[in-house]
Biopython code that builds the backbone (N, CA, C, O; Angstrom):
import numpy as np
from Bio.PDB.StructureBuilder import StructureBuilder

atoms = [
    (1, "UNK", "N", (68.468, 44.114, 17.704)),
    (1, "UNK", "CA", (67.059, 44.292, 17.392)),
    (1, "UNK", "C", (66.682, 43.537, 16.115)),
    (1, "UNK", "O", (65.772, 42.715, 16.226)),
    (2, "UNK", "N", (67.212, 43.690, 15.006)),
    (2, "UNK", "CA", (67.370, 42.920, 14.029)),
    (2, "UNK", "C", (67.164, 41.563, 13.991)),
    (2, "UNK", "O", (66.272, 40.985, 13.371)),
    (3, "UNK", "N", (68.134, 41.009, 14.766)),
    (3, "UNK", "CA", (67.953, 39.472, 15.075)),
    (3, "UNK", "C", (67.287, 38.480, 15.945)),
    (3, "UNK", "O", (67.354, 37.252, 15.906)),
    (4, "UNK", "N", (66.415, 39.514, 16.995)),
    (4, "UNK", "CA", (65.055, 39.490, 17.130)),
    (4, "UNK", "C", (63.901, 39.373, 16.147)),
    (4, "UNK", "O", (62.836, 38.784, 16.332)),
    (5, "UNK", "N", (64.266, 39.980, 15.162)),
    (5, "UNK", "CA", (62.992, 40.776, 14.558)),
    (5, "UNK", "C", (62.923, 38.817, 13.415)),
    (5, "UNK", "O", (62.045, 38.015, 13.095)),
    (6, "UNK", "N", (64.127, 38.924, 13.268)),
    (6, "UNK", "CA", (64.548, 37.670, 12.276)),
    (6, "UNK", "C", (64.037, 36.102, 12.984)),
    (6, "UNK", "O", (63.650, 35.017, 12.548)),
    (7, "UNK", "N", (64.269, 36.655, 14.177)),
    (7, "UNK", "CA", (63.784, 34.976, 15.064)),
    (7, "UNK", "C", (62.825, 34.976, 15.120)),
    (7, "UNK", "O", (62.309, 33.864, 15.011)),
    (8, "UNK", "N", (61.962, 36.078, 15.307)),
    (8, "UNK", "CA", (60.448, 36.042, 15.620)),
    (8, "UNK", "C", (59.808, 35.241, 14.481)),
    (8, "UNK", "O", (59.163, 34.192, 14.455)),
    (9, "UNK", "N", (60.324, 36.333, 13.309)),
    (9, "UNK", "CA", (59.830, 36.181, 11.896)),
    (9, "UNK", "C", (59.943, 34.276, 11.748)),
    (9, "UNK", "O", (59.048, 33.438, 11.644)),
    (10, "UNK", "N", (61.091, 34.168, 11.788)),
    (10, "UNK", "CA", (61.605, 32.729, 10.968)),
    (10, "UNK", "C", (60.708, 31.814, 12.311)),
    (10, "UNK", "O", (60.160, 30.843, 11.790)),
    (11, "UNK", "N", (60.429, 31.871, 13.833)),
    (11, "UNK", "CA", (59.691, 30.876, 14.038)),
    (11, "UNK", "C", (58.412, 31.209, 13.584)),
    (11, "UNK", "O", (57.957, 30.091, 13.343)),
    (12, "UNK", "N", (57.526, 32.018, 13.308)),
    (12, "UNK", "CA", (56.236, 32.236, 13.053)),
    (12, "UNK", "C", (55.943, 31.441, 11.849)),
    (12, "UNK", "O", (55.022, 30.627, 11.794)),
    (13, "UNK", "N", (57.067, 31.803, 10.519)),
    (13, "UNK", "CA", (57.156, 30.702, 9.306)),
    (13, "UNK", "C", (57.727, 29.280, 9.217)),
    (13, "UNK", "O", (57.613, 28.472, 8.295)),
    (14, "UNK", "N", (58.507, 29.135, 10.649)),
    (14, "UNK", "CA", (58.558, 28.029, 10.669)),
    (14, "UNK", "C", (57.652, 26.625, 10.522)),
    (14, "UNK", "O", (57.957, 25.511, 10.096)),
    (15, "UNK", "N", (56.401, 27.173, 11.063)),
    (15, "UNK", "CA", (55.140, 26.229, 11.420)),
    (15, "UNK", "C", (54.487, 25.616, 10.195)),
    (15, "UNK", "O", (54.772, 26.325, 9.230)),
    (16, "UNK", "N", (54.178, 25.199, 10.050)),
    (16, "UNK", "CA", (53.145, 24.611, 8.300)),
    (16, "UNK", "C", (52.097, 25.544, 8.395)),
    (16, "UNK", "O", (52.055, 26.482, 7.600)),
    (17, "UNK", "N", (51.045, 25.369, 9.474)),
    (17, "UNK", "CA", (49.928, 26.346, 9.442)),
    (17, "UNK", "C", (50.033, 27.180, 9.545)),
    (17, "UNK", "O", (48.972, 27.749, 9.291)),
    (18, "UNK", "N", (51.021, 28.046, 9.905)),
    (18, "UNK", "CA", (51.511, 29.737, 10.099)),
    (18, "UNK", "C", (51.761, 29.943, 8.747)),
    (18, "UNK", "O", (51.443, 31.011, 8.223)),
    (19, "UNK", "N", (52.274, 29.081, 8.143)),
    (19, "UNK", "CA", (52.649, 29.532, 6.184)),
    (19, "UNK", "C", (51.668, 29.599, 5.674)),
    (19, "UNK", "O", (51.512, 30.454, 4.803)),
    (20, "UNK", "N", (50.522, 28.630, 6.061)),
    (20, "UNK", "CA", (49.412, 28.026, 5.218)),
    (20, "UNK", "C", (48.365, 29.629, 5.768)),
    (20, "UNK", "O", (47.726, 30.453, 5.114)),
    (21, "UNK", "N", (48.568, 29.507, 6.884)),
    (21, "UNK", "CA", (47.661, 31.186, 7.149)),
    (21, "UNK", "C", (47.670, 32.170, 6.182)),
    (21, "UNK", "O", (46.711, 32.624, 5.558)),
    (22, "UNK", "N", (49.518, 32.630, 6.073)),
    (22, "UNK", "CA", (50.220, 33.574, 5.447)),
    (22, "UNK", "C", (49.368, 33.808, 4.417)),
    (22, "UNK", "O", (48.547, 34.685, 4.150)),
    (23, "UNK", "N", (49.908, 32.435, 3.707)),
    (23, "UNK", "CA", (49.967, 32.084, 2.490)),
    (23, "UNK", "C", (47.959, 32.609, 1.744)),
    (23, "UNK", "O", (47.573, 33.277, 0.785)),
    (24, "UNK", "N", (47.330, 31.923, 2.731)),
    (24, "UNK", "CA", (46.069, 32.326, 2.161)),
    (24, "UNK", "C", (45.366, 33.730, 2.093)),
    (24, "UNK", "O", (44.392, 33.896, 1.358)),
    (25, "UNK", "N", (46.057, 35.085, 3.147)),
    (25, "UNK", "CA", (46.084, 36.064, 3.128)),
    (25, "UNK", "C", (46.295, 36.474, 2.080)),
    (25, "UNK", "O", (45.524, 37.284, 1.564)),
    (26, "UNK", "N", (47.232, 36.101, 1.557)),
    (26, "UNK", "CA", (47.822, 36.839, 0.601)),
    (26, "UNK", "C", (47.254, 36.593, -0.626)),
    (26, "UNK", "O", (47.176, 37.400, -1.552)),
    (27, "UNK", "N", (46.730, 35.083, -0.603)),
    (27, "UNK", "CA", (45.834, 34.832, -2.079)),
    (27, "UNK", "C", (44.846, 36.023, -1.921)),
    (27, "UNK", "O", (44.627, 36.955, -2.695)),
    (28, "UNK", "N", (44.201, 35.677, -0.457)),
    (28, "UNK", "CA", (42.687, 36.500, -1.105)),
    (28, "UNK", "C", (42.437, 37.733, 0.210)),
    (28, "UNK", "O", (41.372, 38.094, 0.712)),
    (29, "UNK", "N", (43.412, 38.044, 0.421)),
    (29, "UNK", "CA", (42.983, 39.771, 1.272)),
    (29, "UNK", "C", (42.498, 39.078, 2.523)),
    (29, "UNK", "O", (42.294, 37.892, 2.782)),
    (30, "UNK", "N", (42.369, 40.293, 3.278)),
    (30, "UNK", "CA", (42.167, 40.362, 4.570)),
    (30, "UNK", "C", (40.567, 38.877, 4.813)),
    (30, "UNK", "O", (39.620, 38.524, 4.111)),
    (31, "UNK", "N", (40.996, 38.561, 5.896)),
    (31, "UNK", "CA", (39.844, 37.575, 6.277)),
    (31, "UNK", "C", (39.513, 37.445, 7.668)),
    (31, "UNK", "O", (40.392, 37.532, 8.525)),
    (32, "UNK", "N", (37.931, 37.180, 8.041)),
    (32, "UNK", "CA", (37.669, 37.073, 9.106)),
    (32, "UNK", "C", (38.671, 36.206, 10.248)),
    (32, "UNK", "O", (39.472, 35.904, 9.364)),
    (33, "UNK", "N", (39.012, 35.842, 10.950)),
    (33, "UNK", "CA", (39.308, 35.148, 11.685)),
    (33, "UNK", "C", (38.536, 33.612, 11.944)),
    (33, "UNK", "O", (39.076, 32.651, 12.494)),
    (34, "UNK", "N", (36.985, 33.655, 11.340)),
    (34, "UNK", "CA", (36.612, 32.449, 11.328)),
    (34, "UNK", "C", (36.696, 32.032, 9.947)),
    (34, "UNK", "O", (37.096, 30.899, 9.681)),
    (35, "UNK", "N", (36.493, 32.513, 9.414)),
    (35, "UNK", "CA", (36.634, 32.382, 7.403)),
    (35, "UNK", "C", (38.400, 31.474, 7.880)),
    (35, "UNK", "O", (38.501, 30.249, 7.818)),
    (36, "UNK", "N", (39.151, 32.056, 8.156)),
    (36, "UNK", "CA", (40.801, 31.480, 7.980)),
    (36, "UNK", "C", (40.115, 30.427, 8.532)),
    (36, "UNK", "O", (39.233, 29.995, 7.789)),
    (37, "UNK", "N", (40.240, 29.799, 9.726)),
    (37, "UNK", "CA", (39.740, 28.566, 11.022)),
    (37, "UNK", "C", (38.968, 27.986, 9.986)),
    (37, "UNK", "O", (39.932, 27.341, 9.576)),
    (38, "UNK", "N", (37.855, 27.583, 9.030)),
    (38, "UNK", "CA", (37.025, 27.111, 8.179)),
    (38, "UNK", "C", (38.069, 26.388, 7.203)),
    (38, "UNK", "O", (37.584, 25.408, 6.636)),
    (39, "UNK", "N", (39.461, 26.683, 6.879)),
    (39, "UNK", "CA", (40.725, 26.324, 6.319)),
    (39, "UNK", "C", (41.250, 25.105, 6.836)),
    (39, "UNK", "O", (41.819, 24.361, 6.037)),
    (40, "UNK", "N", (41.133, 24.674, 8.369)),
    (40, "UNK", "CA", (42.027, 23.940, 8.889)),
    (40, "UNK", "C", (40.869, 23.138, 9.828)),
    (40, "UNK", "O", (39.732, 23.486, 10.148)),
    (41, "UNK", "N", (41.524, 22.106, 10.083)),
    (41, "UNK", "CA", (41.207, 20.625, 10.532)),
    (41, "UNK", "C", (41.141, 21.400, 12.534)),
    (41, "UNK", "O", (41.146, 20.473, 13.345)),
    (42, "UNK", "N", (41.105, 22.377, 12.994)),
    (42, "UNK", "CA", (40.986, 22.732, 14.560)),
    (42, "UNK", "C", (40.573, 23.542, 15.053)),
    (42, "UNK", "O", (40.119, 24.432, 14.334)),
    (43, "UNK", "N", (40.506, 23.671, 16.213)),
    (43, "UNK", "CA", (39.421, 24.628, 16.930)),
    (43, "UNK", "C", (39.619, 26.391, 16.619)),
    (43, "UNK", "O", (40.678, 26.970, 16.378)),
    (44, "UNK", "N", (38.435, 26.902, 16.704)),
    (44, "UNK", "CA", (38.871, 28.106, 16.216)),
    (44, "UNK", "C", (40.346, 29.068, 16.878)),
    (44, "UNK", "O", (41.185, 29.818, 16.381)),
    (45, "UNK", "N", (39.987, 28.411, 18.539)),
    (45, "UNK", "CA", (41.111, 28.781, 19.591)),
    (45, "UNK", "C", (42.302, 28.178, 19.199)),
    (45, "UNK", "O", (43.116, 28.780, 19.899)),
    (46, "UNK", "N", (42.935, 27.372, 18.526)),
    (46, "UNK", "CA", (43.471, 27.161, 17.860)),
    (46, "UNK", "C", (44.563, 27.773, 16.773)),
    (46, "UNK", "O", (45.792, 27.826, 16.755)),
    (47, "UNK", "N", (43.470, 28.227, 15.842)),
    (47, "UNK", "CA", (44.010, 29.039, 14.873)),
    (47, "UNK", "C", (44.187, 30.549, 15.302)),
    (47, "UNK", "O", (44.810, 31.416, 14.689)),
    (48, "UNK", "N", (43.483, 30.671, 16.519)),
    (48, "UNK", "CA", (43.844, 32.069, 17.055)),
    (48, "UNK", "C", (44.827, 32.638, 17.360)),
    (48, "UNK", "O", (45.233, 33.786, 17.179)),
    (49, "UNK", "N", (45.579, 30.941, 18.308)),
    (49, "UNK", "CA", (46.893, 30.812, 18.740)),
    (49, "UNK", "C", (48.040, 31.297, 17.545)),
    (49, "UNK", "O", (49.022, 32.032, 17.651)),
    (50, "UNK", "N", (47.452, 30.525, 16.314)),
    (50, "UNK", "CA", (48.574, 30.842, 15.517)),
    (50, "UNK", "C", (48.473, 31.968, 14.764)),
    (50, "UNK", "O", (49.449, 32.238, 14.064)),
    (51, "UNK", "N", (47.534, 32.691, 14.734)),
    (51, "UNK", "CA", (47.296, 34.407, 14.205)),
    (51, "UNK", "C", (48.237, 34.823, 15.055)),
    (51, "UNK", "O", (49.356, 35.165, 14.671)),
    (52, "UNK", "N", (47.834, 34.831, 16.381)),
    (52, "UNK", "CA", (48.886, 35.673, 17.215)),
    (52, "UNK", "C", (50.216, 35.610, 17.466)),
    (52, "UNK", "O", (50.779, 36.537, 18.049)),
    (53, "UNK", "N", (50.824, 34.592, 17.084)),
    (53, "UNK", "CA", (51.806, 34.262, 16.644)),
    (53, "UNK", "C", (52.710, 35.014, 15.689)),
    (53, "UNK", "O", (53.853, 35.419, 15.901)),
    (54, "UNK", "N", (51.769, 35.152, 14.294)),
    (54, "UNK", "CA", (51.943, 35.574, 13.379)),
    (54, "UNK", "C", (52.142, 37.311, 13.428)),
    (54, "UNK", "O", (53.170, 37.829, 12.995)),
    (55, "UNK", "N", (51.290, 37.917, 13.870)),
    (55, "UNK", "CA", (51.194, 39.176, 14.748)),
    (55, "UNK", "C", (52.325, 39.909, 15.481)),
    (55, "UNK", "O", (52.655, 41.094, 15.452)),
    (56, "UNK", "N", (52.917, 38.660, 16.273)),
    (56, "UNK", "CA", (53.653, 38.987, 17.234)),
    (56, "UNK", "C", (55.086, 39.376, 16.462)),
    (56, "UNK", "O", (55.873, 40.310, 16.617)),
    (57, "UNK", "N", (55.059, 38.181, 15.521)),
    (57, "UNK", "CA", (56.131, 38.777, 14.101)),
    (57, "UNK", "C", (55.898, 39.524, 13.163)),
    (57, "UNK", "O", (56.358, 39.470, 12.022)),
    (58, "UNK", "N", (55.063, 40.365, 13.676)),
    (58, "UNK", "CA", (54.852, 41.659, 12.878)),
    (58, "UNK", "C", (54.072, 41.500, 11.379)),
    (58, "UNK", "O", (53.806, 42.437, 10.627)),
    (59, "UNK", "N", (53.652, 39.458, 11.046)),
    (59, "UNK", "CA", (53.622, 39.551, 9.254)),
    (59, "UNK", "C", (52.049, 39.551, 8.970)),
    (59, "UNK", "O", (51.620, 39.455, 7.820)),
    (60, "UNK", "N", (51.140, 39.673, 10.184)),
    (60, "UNK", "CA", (49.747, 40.144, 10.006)),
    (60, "UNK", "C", (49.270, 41.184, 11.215)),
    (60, "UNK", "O", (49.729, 41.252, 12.356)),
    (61, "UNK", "N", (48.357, 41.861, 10.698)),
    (61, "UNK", "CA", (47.621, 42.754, 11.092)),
    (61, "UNK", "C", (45.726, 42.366, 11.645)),
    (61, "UNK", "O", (45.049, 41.479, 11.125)),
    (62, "UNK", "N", (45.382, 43.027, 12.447)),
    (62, "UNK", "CA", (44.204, 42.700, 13.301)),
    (62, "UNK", "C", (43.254, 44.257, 13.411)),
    (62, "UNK", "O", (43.250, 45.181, 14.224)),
    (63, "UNK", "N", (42.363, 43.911, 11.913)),
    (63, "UNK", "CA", (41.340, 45.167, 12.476)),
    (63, "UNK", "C", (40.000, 44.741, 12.900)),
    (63, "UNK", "O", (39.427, 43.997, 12.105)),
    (64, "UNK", "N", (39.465, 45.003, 13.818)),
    (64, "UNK", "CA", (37.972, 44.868, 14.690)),
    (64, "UNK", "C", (37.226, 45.599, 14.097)),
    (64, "UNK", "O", (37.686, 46.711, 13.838)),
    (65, "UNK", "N", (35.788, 45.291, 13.639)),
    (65, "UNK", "CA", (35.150, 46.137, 13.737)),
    (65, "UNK", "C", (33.677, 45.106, 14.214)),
    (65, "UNK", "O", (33.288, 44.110, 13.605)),
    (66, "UNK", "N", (33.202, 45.572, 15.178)),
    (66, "UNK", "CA", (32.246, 45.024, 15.897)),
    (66, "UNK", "C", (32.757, 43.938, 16.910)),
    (66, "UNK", "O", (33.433, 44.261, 17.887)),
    (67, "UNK", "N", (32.433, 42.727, 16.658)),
    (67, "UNK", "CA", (32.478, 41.609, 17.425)),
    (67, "UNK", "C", (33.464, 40.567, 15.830)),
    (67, "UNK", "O", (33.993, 39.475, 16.035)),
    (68, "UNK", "N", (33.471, 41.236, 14.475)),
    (68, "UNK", "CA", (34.300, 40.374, 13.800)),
    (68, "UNK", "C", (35.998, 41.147, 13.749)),
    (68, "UNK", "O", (36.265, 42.345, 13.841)),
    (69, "UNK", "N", (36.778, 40.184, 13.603)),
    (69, "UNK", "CA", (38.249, 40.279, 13.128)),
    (69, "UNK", "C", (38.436, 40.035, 11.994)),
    (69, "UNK", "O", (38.324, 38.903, 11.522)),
    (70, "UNK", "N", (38.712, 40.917, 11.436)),
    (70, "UNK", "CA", (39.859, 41.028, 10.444)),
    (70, "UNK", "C", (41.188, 40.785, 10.104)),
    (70, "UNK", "O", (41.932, 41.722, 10.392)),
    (71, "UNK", "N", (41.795, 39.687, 9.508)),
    (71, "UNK", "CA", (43.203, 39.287, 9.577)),
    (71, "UNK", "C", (44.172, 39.852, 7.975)),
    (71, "UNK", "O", (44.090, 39.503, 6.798)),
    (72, "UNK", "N", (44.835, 40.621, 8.537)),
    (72, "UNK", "CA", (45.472, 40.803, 6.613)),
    (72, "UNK", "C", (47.136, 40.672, 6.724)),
    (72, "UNK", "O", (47.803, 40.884, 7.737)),
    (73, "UNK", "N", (47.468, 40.395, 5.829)),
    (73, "UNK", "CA", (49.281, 39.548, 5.781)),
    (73, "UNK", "C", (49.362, 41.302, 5.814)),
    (73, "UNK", "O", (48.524, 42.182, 5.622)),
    (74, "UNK", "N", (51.210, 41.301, 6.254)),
    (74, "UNK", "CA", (52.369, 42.431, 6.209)),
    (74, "UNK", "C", (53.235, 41.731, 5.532)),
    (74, "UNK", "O", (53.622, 40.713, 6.105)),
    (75, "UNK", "N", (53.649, 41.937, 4.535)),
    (75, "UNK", "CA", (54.813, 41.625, 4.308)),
    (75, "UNK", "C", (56.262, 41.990, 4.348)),
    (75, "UNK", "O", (57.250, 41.277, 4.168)),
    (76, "UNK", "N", (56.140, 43.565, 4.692)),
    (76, "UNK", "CA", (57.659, 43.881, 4.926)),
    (76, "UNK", "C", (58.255, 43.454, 5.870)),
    (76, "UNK", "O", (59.471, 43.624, 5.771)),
    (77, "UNK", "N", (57.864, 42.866, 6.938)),
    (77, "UNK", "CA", (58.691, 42.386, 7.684)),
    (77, "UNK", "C", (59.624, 40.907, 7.450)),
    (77, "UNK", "O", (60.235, 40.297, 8.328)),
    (78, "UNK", "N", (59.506, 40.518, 5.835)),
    (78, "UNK", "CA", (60.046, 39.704, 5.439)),
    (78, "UNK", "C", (61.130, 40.003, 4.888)),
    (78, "UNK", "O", (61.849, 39.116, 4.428)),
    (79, "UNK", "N", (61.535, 41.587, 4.809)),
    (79, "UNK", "CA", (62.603, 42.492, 4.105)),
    (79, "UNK", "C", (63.751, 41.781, 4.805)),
    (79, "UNK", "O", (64.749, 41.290, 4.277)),
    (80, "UNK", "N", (63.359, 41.826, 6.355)),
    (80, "UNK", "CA", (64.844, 41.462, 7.547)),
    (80, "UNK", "C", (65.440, 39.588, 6.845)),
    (80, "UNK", "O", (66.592, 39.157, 6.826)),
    (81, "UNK", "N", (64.322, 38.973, 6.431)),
    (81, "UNK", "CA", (64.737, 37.775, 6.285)),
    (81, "UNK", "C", (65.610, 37.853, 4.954)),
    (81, "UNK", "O", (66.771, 37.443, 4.973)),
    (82, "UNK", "N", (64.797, 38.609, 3.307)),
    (82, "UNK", "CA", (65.702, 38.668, 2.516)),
    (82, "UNK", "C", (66.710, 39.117, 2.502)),
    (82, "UNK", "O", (67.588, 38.939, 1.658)),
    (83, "UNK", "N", (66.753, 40.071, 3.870)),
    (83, "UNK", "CA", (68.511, 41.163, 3.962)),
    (83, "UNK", "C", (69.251, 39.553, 4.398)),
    (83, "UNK", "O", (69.981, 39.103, 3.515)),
    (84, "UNK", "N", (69.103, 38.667, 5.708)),
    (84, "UNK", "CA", (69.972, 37.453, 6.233)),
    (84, "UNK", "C", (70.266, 36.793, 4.884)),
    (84, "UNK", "O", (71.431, 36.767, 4.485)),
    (85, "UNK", "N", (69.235, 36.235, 4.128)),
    (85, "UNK", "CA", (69.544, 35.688, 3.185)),
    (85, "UNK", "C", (70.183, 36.139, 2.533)),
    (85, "UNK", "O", (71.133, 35.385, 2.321)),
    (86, "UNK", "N", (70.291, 37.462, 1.760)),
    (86, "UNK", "CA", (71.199, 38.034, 1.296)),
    (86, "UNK", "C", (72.715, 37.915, 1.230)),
    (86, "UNK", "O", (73.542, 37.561, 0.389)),
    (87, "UNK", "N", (72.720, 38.496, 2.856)),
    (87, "UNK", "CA", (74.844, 37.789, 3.396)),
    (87, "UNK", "C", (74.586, 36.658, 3.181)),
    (87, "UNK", "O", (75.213, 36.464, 2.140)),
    (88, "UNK", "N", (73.894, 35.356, 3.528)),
    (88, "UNK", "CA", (74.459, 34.336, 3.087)),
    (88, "UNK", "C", (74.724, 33.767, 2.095)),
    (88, "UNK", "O", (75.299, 32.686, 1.964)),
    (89, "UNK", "N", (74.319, 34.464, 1.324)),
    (89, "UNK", "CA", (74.107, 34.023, -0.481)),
    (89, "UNK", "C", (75.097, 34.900, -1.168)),
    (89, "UNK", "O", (75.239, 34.799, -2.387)),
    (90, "UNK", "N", (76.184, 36.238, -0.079)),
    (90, "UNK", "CA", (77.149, 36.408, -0.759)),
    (90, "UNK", "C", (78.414, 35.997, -0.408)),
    (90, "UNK", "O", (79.462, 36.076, -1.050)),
    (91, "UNK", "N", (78.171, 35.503, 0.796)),
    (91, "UNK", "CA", (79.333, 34.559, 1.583)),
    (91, "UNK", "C", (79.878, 33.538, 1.112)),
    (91, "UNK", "O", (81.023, 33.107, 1.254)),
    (92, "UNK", "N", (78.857, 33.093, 0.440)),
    (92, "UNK", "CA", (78.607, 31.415, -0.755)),
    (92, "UNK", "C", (79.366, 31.884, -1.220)),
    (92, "UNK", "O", (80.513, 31.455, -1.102)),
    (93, "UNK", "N", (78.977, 33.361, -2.220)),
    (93, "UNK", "CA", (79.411, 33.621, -3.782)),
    (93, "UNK", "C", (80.734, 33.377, -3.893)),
    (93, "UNK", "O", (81.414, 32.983, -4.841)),
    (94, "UNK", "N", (81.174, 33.875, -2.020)),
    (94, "UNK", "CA", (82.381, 34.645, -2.211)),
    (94, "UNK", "C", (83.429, 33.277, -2.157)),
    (94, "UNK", "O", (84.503, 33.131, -2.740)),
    (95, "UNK", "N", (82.837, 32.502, -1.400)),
    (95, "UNK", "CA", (83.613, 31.099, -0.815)),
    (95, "UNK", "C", (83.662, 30.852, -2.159)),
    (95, "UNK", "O", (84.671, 31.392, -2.614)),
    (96, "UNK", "N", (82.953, 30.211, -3.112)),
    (96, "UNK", "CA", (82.641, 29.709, -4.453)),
    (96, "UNK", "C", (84.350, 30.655, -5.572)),
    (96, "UNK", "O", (85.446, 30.293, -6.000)),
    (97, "UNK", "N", (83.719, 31.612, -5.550)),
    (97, "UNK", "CA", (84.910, 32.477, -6.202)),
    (97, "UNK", "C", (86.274, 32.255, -5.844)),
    (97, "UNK", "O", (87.146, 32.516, -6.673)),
    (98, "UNK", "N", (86.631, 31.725, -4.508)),
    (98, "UNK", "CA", (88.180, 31.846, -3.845)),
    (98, "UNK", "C", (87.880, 30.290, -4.276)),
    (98, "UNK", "O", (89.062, 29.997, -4.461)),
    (99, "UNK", "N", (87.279, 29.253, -4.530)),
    (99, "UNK", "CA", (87.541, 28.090, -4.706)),
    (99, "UNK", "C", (88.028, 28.041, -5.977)),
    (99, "UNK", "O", (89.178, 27.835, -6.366)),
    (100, "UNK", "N", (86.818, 28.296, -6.705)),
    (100, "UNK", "CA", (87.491, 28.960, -8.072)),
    (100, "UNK", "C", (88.593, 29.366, -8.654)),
    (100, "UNK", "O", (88.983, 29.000, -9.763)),
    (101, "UNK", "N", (89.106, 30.098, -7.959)),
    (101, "UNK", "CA", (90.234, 30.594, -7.599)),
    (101, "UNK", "C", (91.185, 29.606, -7.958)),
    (101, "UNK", "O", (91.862, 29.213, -8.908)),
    (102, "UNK", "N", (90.964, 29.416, -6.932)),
    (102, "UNK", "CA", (92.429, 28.381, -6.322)),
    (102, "UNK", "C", (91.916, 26.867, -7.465)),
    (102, "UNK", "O", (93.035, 26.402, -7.680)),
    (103, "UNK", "N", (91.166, 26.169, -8.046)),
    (103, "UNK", "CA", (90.758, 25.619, -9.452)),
    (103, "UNK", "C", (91.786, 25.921, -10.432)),
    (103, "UNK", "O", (92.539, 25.032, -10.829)),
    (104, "UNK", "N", (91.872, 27.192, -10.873)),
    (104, "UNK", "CA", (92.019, 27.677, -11.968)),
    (104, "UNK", "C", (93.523, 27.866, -12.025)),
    (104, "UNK", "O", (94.189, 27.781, -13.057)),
    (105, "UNK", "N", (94.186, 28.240, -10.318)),
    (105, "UNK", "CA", (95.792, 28.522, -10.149)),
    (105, "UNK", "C", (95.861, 27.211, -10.479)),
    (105, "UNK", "O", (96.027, 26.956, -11.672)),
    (106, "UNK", "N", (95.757, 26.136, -9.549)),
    (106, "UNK", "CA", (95.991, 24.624, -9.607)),
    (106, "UNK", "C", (96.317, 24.015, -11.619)),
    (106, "UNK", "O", (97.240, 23.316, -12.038)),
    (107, "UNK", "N", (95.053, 24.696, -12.474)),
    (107, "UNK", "CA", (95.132, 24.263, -13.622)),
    (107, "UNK", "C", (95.892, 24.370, -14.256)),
    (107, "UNK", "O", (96.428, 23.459, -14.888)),
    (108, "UNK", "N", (96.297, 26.058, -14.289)),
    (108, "UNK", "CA", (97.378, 26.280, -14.766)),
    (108, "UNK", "C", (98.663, 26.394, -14.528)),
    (108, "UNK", "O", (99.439, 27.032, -15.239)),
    (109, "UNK", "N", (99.035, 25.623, -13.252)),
    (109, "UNK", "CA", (99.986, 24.939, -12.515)),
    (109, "UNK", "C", (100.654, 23.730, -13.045)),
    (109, "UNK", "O", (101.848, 23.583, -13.305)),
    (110, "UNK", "N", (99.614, 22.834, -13.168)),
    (110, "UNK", "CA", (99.876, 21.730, -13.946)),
    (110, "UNK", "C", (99.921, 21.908, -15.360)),
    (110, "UNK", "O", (99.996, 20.784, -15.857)),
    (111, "UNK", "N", (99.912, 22.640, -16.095)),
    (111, "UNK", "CA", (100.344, 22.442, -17.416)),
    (111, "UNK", "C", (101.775, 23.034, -17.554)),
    (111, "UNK", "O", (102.365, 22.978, -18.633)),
]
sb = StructureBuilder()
sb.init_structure("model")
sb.init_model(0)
sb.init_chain("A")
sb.init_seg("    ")
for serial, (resi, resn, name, xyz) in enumerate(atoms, 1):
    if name == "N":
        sb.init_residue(resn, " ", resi, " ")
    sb.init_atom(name, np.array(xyz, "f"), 0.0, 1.0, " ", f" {name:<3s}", serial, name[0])
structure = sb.get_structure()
């Protein structure tokens, strides 16, 4: 489930305009759905595509009221990406340390 949640996430941010969406949510709060589209060079159907996108990875939210949309960033669902990043950044540490390691036997080998 997890690594679902991580694929979804990482293609939704994969895109330039899916970041550039994100990204402007988060400057300035929730926004119409045409207010975002007024951002970018394409059709409003367009940018709809990539809301829902975004949605589908859980990192925005969709409130209606009338005939306008409301778009506002989530961000916890970016928790799953800093947990991946996480192991890999201690896997490094750890590779790094046993190299180290073995550096330091080597040094004081040769003397």
């Amino acid at each position: 489930m997890e690594d679902e949640k991580l694929s979804r996430i990482l293609k939704a941010v994969g895109d330039t305009t899916r970041r550039h969406i994100l990204t402007l949510l988060v400057q300035e709060g929730p926004l119409r759905v045409t207010a975002l589209a007024a951002h970018f060079d394409m059709s409003l159907n367009s940018v709809s595509k990539h809301i829902k996108v975004l949605e589908e990875a859980g990192l925005v939210t969709r409130r209606t009221l009338g005939r306008e949309h409301f778009i506002a960033a989530e961000l916890e669902p970016l928790r799953v990406t800093e947990g991946w990043f996480a192991q890999l950044k201690s896997i490094w540490e750890l590779r790094l340390a046993a190299l180290e390691n073995i550096l330091v036997t080597k040094d004081q080998d040769d003397e």
